[in-house]
KENU-601738 format. One record per atom (N, C-alpha, C): x, y, z. Coordinates in pm, 1 decimal, decimal comma. Layout:
residues N
SITE         xx         yy         zz
SITE          X          Y          Z
...
//
This chain:
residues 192
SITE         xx         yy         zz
SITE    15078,7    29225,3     1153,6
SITE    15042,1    29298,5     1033,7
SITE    15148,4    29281,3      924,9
SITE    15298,5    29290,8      972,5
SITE    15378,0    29244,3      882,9
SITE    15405,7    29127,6      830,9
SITE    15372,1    29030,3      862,4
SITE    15369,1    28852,5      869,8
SITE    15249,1    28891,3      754,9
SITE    15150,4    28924,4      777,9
SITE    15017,5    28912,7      652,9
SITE    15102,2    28983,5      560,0
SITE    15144,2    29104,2      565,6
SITE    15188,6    29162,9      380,7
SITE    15272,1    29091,5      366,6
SITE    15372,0    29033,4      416,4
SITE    15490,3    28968,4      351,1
SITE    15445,4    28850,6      302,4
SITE    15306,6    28766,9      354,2
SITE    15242,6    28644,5      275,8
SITE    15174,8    28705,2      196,9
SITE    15090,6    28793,6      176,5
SITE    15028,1    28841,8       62,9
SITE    15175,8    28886,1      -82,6
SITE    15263,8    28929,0      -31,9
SITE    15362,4    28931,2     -115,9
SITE    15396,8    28819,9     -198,0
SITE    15484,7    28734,0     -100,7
SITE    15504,7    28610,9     -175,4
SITE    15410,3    28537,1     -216,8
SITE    15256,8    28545,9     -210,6
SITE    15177,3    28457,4     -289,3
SITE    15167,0    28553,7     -422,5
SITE    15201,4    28659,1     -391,2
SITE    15159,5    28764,4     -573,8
SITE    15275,0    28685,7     -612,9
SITE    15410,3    28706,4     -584,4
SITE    15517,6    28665,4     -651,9
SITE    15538,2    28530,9     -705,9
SITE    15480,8    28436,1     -623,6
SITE    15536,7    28285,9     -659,9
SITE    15618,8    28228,0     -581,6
SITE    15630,5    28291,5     -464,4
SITE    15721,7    28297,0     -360,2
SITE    15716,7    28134,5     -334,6
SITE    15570,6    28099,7     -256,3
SITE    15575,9    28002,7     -193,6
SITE    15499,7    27851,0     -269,5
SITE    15632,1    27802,1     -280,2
SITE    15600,1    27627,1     -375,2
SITE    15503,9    27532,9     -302,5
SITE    15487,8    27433,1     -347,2
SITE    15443,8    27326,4     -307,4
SITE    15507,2    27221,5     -399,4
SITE    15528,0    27063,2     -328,6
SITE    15601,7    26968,6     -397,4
SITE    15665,2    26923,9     -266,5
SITE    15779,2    26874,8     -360,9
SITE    15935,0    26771,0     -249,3
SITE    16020,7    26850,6     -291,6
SITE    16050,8    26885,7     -177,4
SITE    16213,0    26999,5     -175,1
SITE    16321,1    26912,1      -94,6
SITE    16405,4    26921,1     -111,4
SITE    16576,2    26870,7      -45,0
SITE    16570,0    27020,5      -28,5
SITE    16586,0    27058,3       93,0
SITE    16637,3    27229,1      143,6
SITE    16793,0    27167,6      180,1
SITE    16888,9    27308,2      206,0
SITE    17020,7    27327,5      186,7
SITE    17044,4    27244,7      334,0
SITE    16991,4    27215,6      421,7
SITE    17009,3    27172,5      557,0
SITE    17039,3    27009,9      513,5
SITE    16996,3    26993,7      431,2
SITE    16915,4    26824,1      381,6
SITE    16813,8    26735,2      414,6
SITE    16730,7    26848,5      472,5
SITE    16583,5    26817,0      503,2
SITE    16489,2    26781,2      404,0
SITE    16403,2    26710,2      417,8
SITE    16256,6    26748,1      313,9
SITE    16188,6    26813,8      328,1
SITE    16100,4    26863,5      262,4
SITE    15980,4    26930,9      276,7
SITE    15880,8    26928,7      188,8
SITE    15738,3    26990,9      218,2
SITE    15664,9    26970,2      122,3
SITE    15610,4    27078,4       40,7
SITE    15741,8    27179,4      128,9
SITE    15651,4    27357,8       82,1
SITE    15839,4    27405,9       78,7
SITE    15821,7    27523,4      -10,7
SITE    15933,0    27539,1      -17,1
SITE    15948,1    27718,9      -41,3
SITE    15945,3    27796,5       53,9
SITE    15964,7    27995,0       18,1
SITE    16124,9    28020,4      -67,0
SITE    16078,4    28039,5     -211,6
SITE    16182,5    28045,9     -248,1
SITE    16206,6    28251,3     -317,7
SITE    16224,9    28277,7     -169,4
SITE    16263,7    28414,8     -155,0
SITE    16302,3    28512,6     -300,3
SITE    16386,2    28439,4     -365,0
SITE    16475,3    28524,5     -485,4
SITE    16343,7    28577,9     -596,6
SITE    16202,6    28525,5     -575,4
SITE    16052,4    28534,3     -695,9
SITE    16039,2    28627,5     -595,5
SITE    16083,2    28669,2     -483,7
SITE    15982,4    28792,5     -407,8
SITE    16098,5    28928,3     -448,0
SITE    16223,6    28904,8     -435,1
SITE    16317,5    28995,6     -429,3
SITE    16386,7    29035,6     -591,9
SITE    16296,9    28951,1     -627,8
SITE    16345,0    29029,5     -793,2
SITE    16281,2    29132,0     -849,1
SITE    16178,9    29166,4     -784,1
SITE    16104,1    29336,2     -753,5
SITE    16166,3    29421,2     -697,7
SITE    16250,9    29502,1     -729,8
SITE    16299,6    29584,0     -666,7
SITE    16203,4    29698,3     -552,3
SITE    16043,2    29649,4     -581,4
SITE    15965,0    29718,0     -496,9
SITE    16005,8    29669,7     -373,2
SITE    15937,0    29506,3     -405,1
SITE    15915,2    29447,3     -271,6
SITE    16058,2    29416,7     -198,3
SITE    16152,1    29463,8     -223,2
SITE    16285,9    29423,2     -212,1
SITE    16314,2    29498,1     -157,5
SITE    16277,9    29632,7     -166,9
SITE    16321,6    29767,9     -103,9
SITE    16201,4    29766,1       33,7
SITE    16067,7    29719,9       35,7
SITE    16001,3    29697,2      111,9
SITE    16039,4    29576,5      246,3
SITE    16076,5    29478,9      163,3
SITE    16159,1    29423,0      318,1
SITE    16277,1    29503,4      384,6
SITE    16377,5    29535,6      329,0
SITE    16445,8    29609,4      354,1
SITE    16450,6    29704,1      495,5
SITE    16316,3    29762,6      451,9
SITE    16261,1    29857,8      561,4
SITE    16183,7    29815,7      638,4
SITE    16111,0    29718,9      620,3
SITE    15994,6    29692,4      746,9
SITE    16178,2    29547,1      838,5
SITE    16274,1    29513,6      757,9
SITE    16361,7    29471,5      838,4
SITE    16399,6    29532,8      907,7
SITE    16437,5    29645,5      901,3
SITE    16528,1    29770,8      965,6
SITE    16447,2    29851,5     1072,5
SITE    16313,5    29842,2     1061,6
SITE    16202,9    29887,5     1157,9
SITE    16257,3    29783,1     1292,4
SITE    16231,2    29645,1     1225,2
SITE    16273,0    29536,4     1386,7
SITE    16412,1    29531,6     1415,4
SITE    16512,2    29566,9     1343,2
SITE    16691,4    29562,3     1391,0
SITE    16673,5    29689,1     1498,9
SITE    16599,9    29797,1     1480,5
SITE    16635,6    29912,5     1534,1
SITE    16644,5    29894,4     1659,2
SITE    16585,0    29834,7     1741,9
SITE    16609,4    29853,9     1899,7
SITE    16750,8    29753,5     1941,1
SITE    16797,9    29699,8     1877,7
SITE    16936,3    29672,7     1902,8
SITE    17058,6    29767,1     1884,2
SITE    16972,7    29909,5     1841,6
SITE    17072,2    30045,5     1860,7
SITE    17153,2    30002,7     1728,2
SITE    17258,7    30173,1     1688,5
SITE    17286,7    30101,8     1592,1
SITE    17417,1    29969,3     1543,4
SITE    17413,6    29990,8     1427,3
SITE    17496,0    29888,4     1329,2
SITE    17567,9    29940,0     1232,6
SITE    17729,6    29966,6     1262,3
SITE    17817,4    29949,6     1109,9
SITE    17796,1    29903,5     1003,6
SITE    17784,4    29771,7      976,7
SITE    17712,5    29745,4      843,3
SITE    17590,6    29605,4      864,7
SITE    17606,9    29526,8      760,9
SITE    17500,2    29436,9      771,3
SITE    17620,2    29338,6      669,9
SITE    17552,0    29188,8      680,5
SITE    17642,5    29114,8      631,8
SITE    17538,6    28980,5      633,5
SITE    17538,1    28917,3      508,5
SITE    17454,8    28828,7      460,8
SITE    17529,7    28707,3      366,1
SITE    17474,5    28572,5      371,8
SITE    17549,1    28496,3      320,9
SITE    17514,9    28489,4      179,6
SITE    17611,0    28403,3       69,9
SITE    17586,8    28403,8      -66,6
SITE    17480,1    28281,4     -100,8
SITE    17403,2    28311,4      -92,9
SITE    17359,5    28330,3     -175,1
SITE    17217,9    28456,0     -151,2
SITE    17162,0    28346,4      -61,4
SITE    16984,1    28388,9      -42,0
SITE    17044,5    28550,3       55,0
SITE    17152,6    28562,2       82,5
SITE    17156,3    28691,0      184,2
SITE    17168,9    28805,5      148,3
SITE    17256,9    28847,8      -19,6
SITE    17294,3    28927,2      -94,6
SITE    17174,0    29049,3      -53,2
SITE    17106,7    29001,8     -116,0
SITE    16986,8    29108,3     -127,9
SITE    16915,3    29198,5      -33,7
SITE    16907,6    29047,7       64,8
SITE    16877,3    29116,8      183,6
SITE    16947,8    29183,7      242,3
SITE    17063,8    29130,9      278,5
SITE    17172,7    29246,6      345,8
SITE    17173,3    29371,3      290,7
SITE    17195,6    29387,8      115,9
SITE    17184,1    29459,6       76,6
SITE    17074,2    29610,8       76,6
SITE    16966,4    29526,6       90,9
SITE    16828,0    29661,4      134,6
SITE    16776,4    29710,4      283,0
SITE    16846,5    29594,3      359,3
SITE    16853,4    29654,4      486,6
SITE    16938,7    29720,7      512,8
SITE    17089,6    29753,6      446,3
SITE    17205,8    29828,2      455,8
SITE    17136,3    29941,1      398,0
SITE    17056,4    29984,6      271,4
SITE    17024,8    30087,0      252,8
SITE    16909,7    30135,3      347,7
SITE    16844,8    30033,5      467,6
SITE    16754,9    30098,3      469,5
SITE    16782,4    30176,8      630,4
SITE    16919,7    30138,5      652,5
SITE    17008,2    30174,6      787,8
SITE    17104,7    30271,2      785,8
SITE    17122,3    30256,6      607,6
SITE    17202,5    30339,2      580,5
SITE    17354,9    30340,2      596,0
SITE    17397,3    30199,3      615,0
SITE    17575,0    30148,3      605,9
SITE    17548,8    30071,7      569,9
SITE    17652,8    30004,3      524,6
SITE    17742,5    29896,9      398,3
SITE    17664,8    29789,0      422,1
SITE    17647,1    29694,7      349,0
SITE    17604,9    29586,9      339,1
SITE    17712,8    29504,3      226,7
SITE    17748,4    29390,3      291,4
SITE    17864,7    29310,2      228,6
SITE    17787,4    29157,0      229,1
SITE    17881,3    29070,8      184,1
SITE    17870,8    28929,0      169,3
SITE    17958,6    28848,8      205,8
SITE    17917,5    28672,5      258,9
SITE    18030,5    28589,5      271,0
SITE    17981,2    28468,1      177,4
SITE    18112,6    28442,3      110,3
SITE    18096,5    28349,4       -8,8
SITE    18130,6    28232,8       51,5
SITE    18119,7    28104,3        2,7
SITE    18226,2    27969,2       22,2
SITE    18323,3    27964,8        0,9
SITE    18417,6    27895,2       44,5
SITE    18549,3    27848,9      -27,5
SITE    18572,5    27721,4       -3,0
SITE    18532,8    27600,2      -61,9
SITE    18517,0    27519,3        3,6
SITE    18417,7    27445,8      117,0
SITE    18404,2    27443,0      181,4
SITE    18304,3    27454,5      319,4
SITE    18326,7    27526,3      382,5
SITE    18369,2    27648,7      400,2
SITE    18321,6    27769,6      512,1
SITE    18350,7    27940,7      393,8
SITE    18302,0    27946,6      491,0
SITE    18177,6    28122,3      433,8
SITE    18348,2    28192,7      451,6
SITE    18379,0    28283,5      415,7
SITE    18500,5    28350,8      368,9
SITE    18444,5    28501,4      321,7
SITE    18554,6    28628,5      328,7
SITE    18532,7    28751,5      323,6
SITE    18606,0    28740,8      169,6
SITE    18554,4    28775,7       74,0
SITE    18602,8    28797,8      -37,4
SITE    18584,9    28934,7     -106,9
SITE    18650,3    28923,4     -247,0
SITE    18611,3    29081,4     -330,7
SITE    18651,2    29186,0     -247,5
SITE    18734,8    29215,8     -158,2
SITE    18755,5    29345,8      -64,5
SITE    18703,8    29365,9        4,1
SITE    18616,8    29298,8       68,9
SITE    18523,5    29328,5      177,9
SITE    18600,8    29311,4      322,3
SITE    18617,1    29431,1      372,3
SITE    18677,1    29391,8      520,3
SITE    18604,0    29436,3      664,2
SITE    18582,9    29413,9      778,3
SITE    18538,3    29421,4      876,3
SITE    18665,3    29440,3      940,5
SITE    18585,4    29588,9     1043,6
SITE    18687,1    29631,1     1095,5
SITE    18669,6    29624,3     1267,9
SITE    18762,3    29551,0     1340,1
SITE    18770,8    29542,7     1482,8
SITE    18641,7    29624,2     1551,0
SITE    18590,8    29591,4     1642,3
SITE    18462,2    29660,8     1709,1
SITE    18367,5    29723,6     1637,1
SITE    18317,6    29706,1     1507,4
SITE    18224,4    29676,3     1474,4
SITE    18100,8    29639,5     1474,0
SITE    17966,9    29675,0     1423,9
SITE    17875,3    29622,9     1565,4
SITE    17790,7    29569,5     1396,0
SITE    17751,7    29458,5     1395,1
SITE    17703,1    29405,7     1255,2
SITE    17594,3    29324,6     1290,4
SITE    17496,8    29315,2     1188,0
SITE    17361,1    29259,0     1169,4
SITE    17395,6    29119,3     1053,6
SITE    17363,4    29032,6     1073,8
SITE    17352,7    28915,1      984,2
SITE    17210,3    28967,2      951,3
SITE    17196,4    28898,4      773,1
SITE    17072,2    28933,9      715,8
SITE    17052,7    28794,6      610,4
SITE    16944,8    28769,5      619,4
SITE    16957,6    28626,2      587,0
SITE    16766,9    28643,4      496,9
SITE    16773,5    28518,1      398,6
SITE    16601,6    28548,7      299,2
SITE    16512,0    28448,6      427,9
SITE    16544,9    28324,7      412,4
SITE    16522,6    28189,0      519,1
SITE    16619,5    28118,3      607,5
SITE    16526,1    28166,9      755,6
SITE    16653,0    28050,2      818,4
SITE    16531,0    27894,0      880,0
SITE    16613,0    27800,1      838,9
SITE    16592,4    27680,4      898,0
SITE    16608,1    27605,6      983,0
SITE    16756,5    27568,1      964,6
SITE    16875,5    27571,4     1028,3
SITE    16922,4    27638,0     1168,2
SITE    16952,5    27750,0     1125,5
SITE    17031,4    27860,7     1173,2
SITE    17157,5    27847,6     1118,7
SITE    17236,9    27753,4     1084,2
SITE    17348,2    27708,3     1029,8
SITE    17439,9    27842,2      989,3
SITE    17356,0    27894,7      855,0
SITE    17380,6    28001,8      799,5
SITE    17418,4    28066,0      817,5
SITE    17340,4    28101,6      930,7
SITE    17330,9    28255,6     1027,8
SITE    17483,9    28247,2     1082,6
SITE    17472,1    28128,7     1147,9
SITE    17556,8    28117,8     1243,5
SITE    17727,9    28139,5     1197,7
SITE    17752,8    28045,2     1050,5
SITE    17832,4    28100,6      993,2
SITE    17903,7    28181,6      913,3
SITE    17774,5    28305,4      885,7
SITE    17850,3    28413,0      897,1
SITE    17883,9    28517,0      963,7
SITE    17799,3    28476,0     1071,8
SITE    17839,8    28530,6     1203,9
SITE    17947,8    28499,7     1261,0
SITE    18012,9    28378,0     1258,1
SITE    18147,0    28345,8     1303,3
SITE    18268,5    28441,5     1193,0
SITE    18208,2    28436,8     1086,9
SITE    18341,0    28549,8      980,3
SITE    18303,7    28633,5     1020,1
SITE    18185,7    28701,3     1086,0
SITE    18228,0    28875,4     1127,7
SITE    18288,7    28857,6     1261,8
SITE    18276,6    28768,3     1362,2
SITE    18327,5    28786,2     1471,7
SITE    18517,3    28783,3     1459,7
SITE    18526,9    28667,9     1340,8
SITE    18679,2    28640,5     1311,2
SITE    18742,4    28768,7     1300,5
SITE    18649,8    28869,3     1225,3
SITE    18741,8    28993,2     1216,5
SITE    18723,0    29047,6     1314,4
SITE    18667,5    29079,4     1419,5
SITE    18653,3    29139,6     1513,2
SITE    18521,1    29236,4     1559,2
SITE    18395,8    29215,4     1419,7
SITE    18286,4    29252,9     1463,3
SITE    18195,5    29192,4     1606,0
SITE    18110,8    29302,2     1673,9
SITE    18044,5    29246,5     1772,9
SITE    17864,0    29208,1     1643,6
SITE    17848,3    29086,3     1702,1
SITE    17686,5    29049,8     1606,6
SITE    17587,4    29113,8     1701,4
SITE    17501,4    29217,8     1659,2
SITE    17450,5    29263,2     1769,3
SITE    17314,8    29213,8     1730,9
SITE    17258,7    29095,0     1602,8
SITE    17128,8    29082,4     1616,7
SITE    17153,0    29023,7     1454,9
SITE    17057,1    28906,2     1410,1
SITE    16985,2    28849,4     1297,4
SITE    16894,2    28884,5     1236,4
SITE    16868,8    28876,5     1082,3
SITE    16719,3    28896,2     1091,1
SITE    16687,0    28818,3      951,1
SITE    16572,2    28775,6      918,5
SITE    16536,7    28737,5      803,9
SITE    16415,2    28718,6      741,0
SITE    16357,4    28708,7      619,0
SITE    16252,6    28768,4      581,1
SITE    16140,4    28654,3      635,0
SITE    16188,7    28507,1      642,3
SITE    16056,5    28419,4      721,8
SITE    16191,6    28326,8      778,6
SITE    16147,5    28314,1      876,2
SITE    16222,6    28261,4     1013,9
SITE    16101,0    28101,1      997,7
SITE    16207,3    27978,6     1004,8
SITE    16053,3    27859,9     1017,3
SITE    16173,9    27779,1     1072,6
SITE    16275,7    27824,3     1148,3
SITE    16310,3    27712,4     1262,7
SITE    16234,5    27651,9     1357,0
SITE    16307,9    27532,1     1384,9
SITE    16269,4    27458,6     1518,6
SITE    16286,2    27475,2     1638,5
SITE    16231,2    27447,6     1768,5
SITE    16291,2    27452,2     1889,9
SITE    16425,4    27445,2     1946,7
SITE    16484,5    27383,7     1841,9
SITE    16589,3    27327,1     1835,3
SITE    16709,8    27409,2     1768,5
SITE    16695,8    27496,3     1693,6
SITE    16739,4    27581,2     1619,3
SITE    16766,0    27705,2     1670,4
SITE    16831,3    27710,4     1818,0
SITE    16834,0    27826,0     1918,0
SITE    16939,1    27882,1     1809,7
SITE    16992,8    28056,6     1796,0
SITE    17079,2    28071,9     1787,8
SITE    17156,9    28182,6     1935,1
SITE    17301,1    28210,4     1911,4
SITE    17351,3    28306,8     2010,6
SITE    17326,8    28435,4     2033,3
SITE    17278,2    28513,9     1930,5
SITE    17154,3    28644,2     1932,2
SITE    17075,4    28662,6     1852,5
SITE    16996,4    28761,1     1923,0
SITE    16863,5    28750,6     1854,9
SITE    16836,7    28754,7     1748,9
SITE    16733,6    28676,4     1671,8
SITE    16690,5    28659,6     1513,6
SITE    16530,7    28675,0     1518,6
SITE    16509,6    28824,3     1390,8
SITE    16379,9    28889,8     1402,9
SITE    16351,1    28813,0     1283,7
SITE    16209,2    28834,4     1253,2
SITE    16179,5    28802,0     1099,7
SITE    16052,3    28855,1     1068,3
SITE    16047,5    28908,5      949,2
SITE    15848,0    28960,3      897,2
SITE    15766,2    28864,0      950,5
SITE    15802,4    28723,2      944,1
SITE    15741,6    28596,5      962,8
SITE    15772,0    28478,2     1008,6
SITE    15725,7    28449,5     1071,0
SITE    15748,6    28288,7     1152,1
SITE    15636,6    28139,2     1094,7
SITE    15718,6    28096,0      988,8
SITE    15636,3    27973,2      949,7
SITE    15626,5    27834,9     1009,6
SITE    15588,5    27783,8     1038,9
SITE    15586,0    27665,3     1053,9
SITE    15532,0    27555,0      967,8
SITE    15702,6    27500,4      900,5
SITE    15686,5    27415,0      755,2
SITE    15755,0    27244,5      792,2
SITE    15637,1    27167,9      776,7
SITE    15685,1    27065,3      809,4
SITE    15855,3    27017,1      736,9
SITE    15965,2    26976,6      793,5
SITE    16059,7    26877,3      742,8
SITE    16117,9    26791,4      756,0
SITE    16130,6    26705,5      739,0
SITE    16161,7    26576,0      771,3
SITE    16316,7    26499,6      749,5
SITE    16392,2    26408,8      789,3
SITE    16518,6    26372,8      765,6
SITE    16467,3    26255,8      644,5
SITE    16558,7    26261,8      562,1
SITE    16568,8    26189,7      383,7
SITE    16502,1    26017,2      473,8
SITE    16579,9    25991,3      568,2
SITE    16502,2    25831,2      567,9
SITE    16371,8    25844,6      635,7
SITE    16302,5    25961,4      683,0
SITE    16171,7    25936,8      733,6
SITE    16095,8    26021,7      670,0
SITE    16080,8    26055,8      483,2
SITE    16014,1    26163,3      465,7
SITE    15951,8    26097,7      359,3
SITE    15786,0    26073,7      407,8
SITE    15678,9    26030,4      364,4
SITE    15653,7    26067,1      189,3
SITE    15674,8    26153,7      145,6
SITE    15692,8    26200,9       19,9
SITE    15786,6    26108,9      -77,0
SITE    15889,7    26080,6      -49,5
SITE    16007,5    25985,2      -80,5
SITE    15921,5    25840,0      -90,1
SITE    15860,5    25770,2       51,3
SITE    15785,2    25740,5       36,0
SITE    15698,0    25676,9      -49,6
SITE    15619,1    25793,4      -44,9
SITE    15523,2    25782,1     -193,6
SITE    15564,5    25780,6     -328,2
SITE    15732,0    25782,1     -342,3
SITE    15788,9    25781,9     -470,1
SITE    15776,2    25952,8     -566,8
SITE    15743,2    26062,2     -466,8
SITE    15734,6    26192,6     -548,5
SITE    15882,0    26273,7     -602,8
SITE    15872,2    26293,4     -632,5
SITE    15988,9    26358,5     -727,1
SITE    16042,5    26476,3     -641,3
SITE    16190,3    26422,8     -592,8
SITE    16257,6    26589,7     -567,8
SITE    16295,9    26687,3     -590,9
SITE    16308,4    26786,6     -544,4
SITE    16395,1    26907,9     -613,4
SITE    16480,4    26971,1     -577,4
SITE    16589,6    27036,9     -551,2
SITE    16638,1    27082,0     -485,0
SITE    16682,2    27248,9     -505,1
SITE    16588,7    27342,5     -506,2
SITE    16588,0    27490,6     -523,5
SITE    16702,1    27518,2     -480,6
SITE    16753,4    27527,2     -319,6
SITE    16860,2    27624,7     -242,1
SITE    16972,3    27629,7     -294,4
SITE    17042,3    27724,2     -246,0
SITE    17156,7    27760,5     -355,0
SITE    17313,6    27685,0     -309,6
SITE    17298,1    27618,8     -207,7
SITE    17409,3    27514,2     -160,8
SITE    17422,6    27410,1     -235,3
SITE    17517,5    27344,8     -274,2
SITE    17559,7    27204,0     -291,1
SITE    17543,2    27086,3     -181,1
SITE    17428,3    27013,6     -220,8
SITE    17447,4    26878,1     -113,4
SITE    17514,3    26797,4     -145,6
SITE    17592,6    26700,1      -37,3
SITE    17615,2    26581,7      -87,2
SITE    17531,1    26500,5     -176,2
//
């Protein structure tokens, strides 16, 4: 039931593209959920928030929540209100995710990664390694459409409104390229 409103959402919003995407992994694709057209409603923003915090709950609770910069801000952010503790961020510095602006995590800690899309898991994974650096326990993931692969195990559990399954392909085998179509690259990472 939640998988249908959260697609009825992002199709009101503009959420979900069509075209040639370069995603932040350096995949192709031919569809692209670009989360930030759903979360610039502070409705529907406050609405993930809570139907997130409905599925974190049986992992008991959580000190804060912690999301990467870019696509995570938000989310972390409305699931922290909707749990009711802090919600922070990890920025880049270079190539790895870093605690900046005063944000500190404190030893035994029990923290939620909050993420818009995972693909990858990449993400997840590294900012889960900066809360563990300080000494948080990760007691669980979550994100608003989950469209990993088999392959894309992570080390705990990752919930999501939705589970897509979006074709992507590696740059030398992606039929689109191909056909000579034009890329784009939405995500908020720098590729090579």
């Amino acid at each position: 039931m939640r998988a249908d409103e959260l697609i009825a959402r992002l199709r009101a919003t503009g959420a979900l593209l069509e075209g040639h995407f370069i995603l932040t992994s350096g995949l192709h694709s031919p569809r692209y959920i670009q989360c930030a057209r759903l979360l610039q409603y502070p409705d529907h923003a406050a609405w993930v928030g809570r139907a997130l915090g409905e599925l974190v709950r049986p992992w008991g609770p959580c000190d804060l929540v912690v999301g990467p910069a870019l696509g995570g801000i938000l989310v972390a952010h409305e699931l922290g209100r909707a749990l009711g503790v802090r919600a922070l961020f990890v920025e880049r510095e270079g190539d790895l995710f870093v605690l900046r602006r005063g944000f500190s995590i404190a030893a035994g800690e029990r923290a939620v990664v909050a993420e818009d899309v995972v693909t990858t898991g990449r993400s997840s994974l590294e900012t889960a390694e900066v809360a563990t650096r300080h000494g948080a326990e990760v007691v669980a993931a979550v994100c608003i459409v989950d469209r990993r692969g088999p392959e894309a195990a992570l080390p705990f559990p990752l919930v999501s409104l939705a589970r897509m399954t979006i074709e992507t392909y590696p740059p030398e085998a992606c039929p689109l390229c191909r056909q000579g179509i034009p890329a784009s690259k939405p995500g908020s990472r720098p590729r090579p």
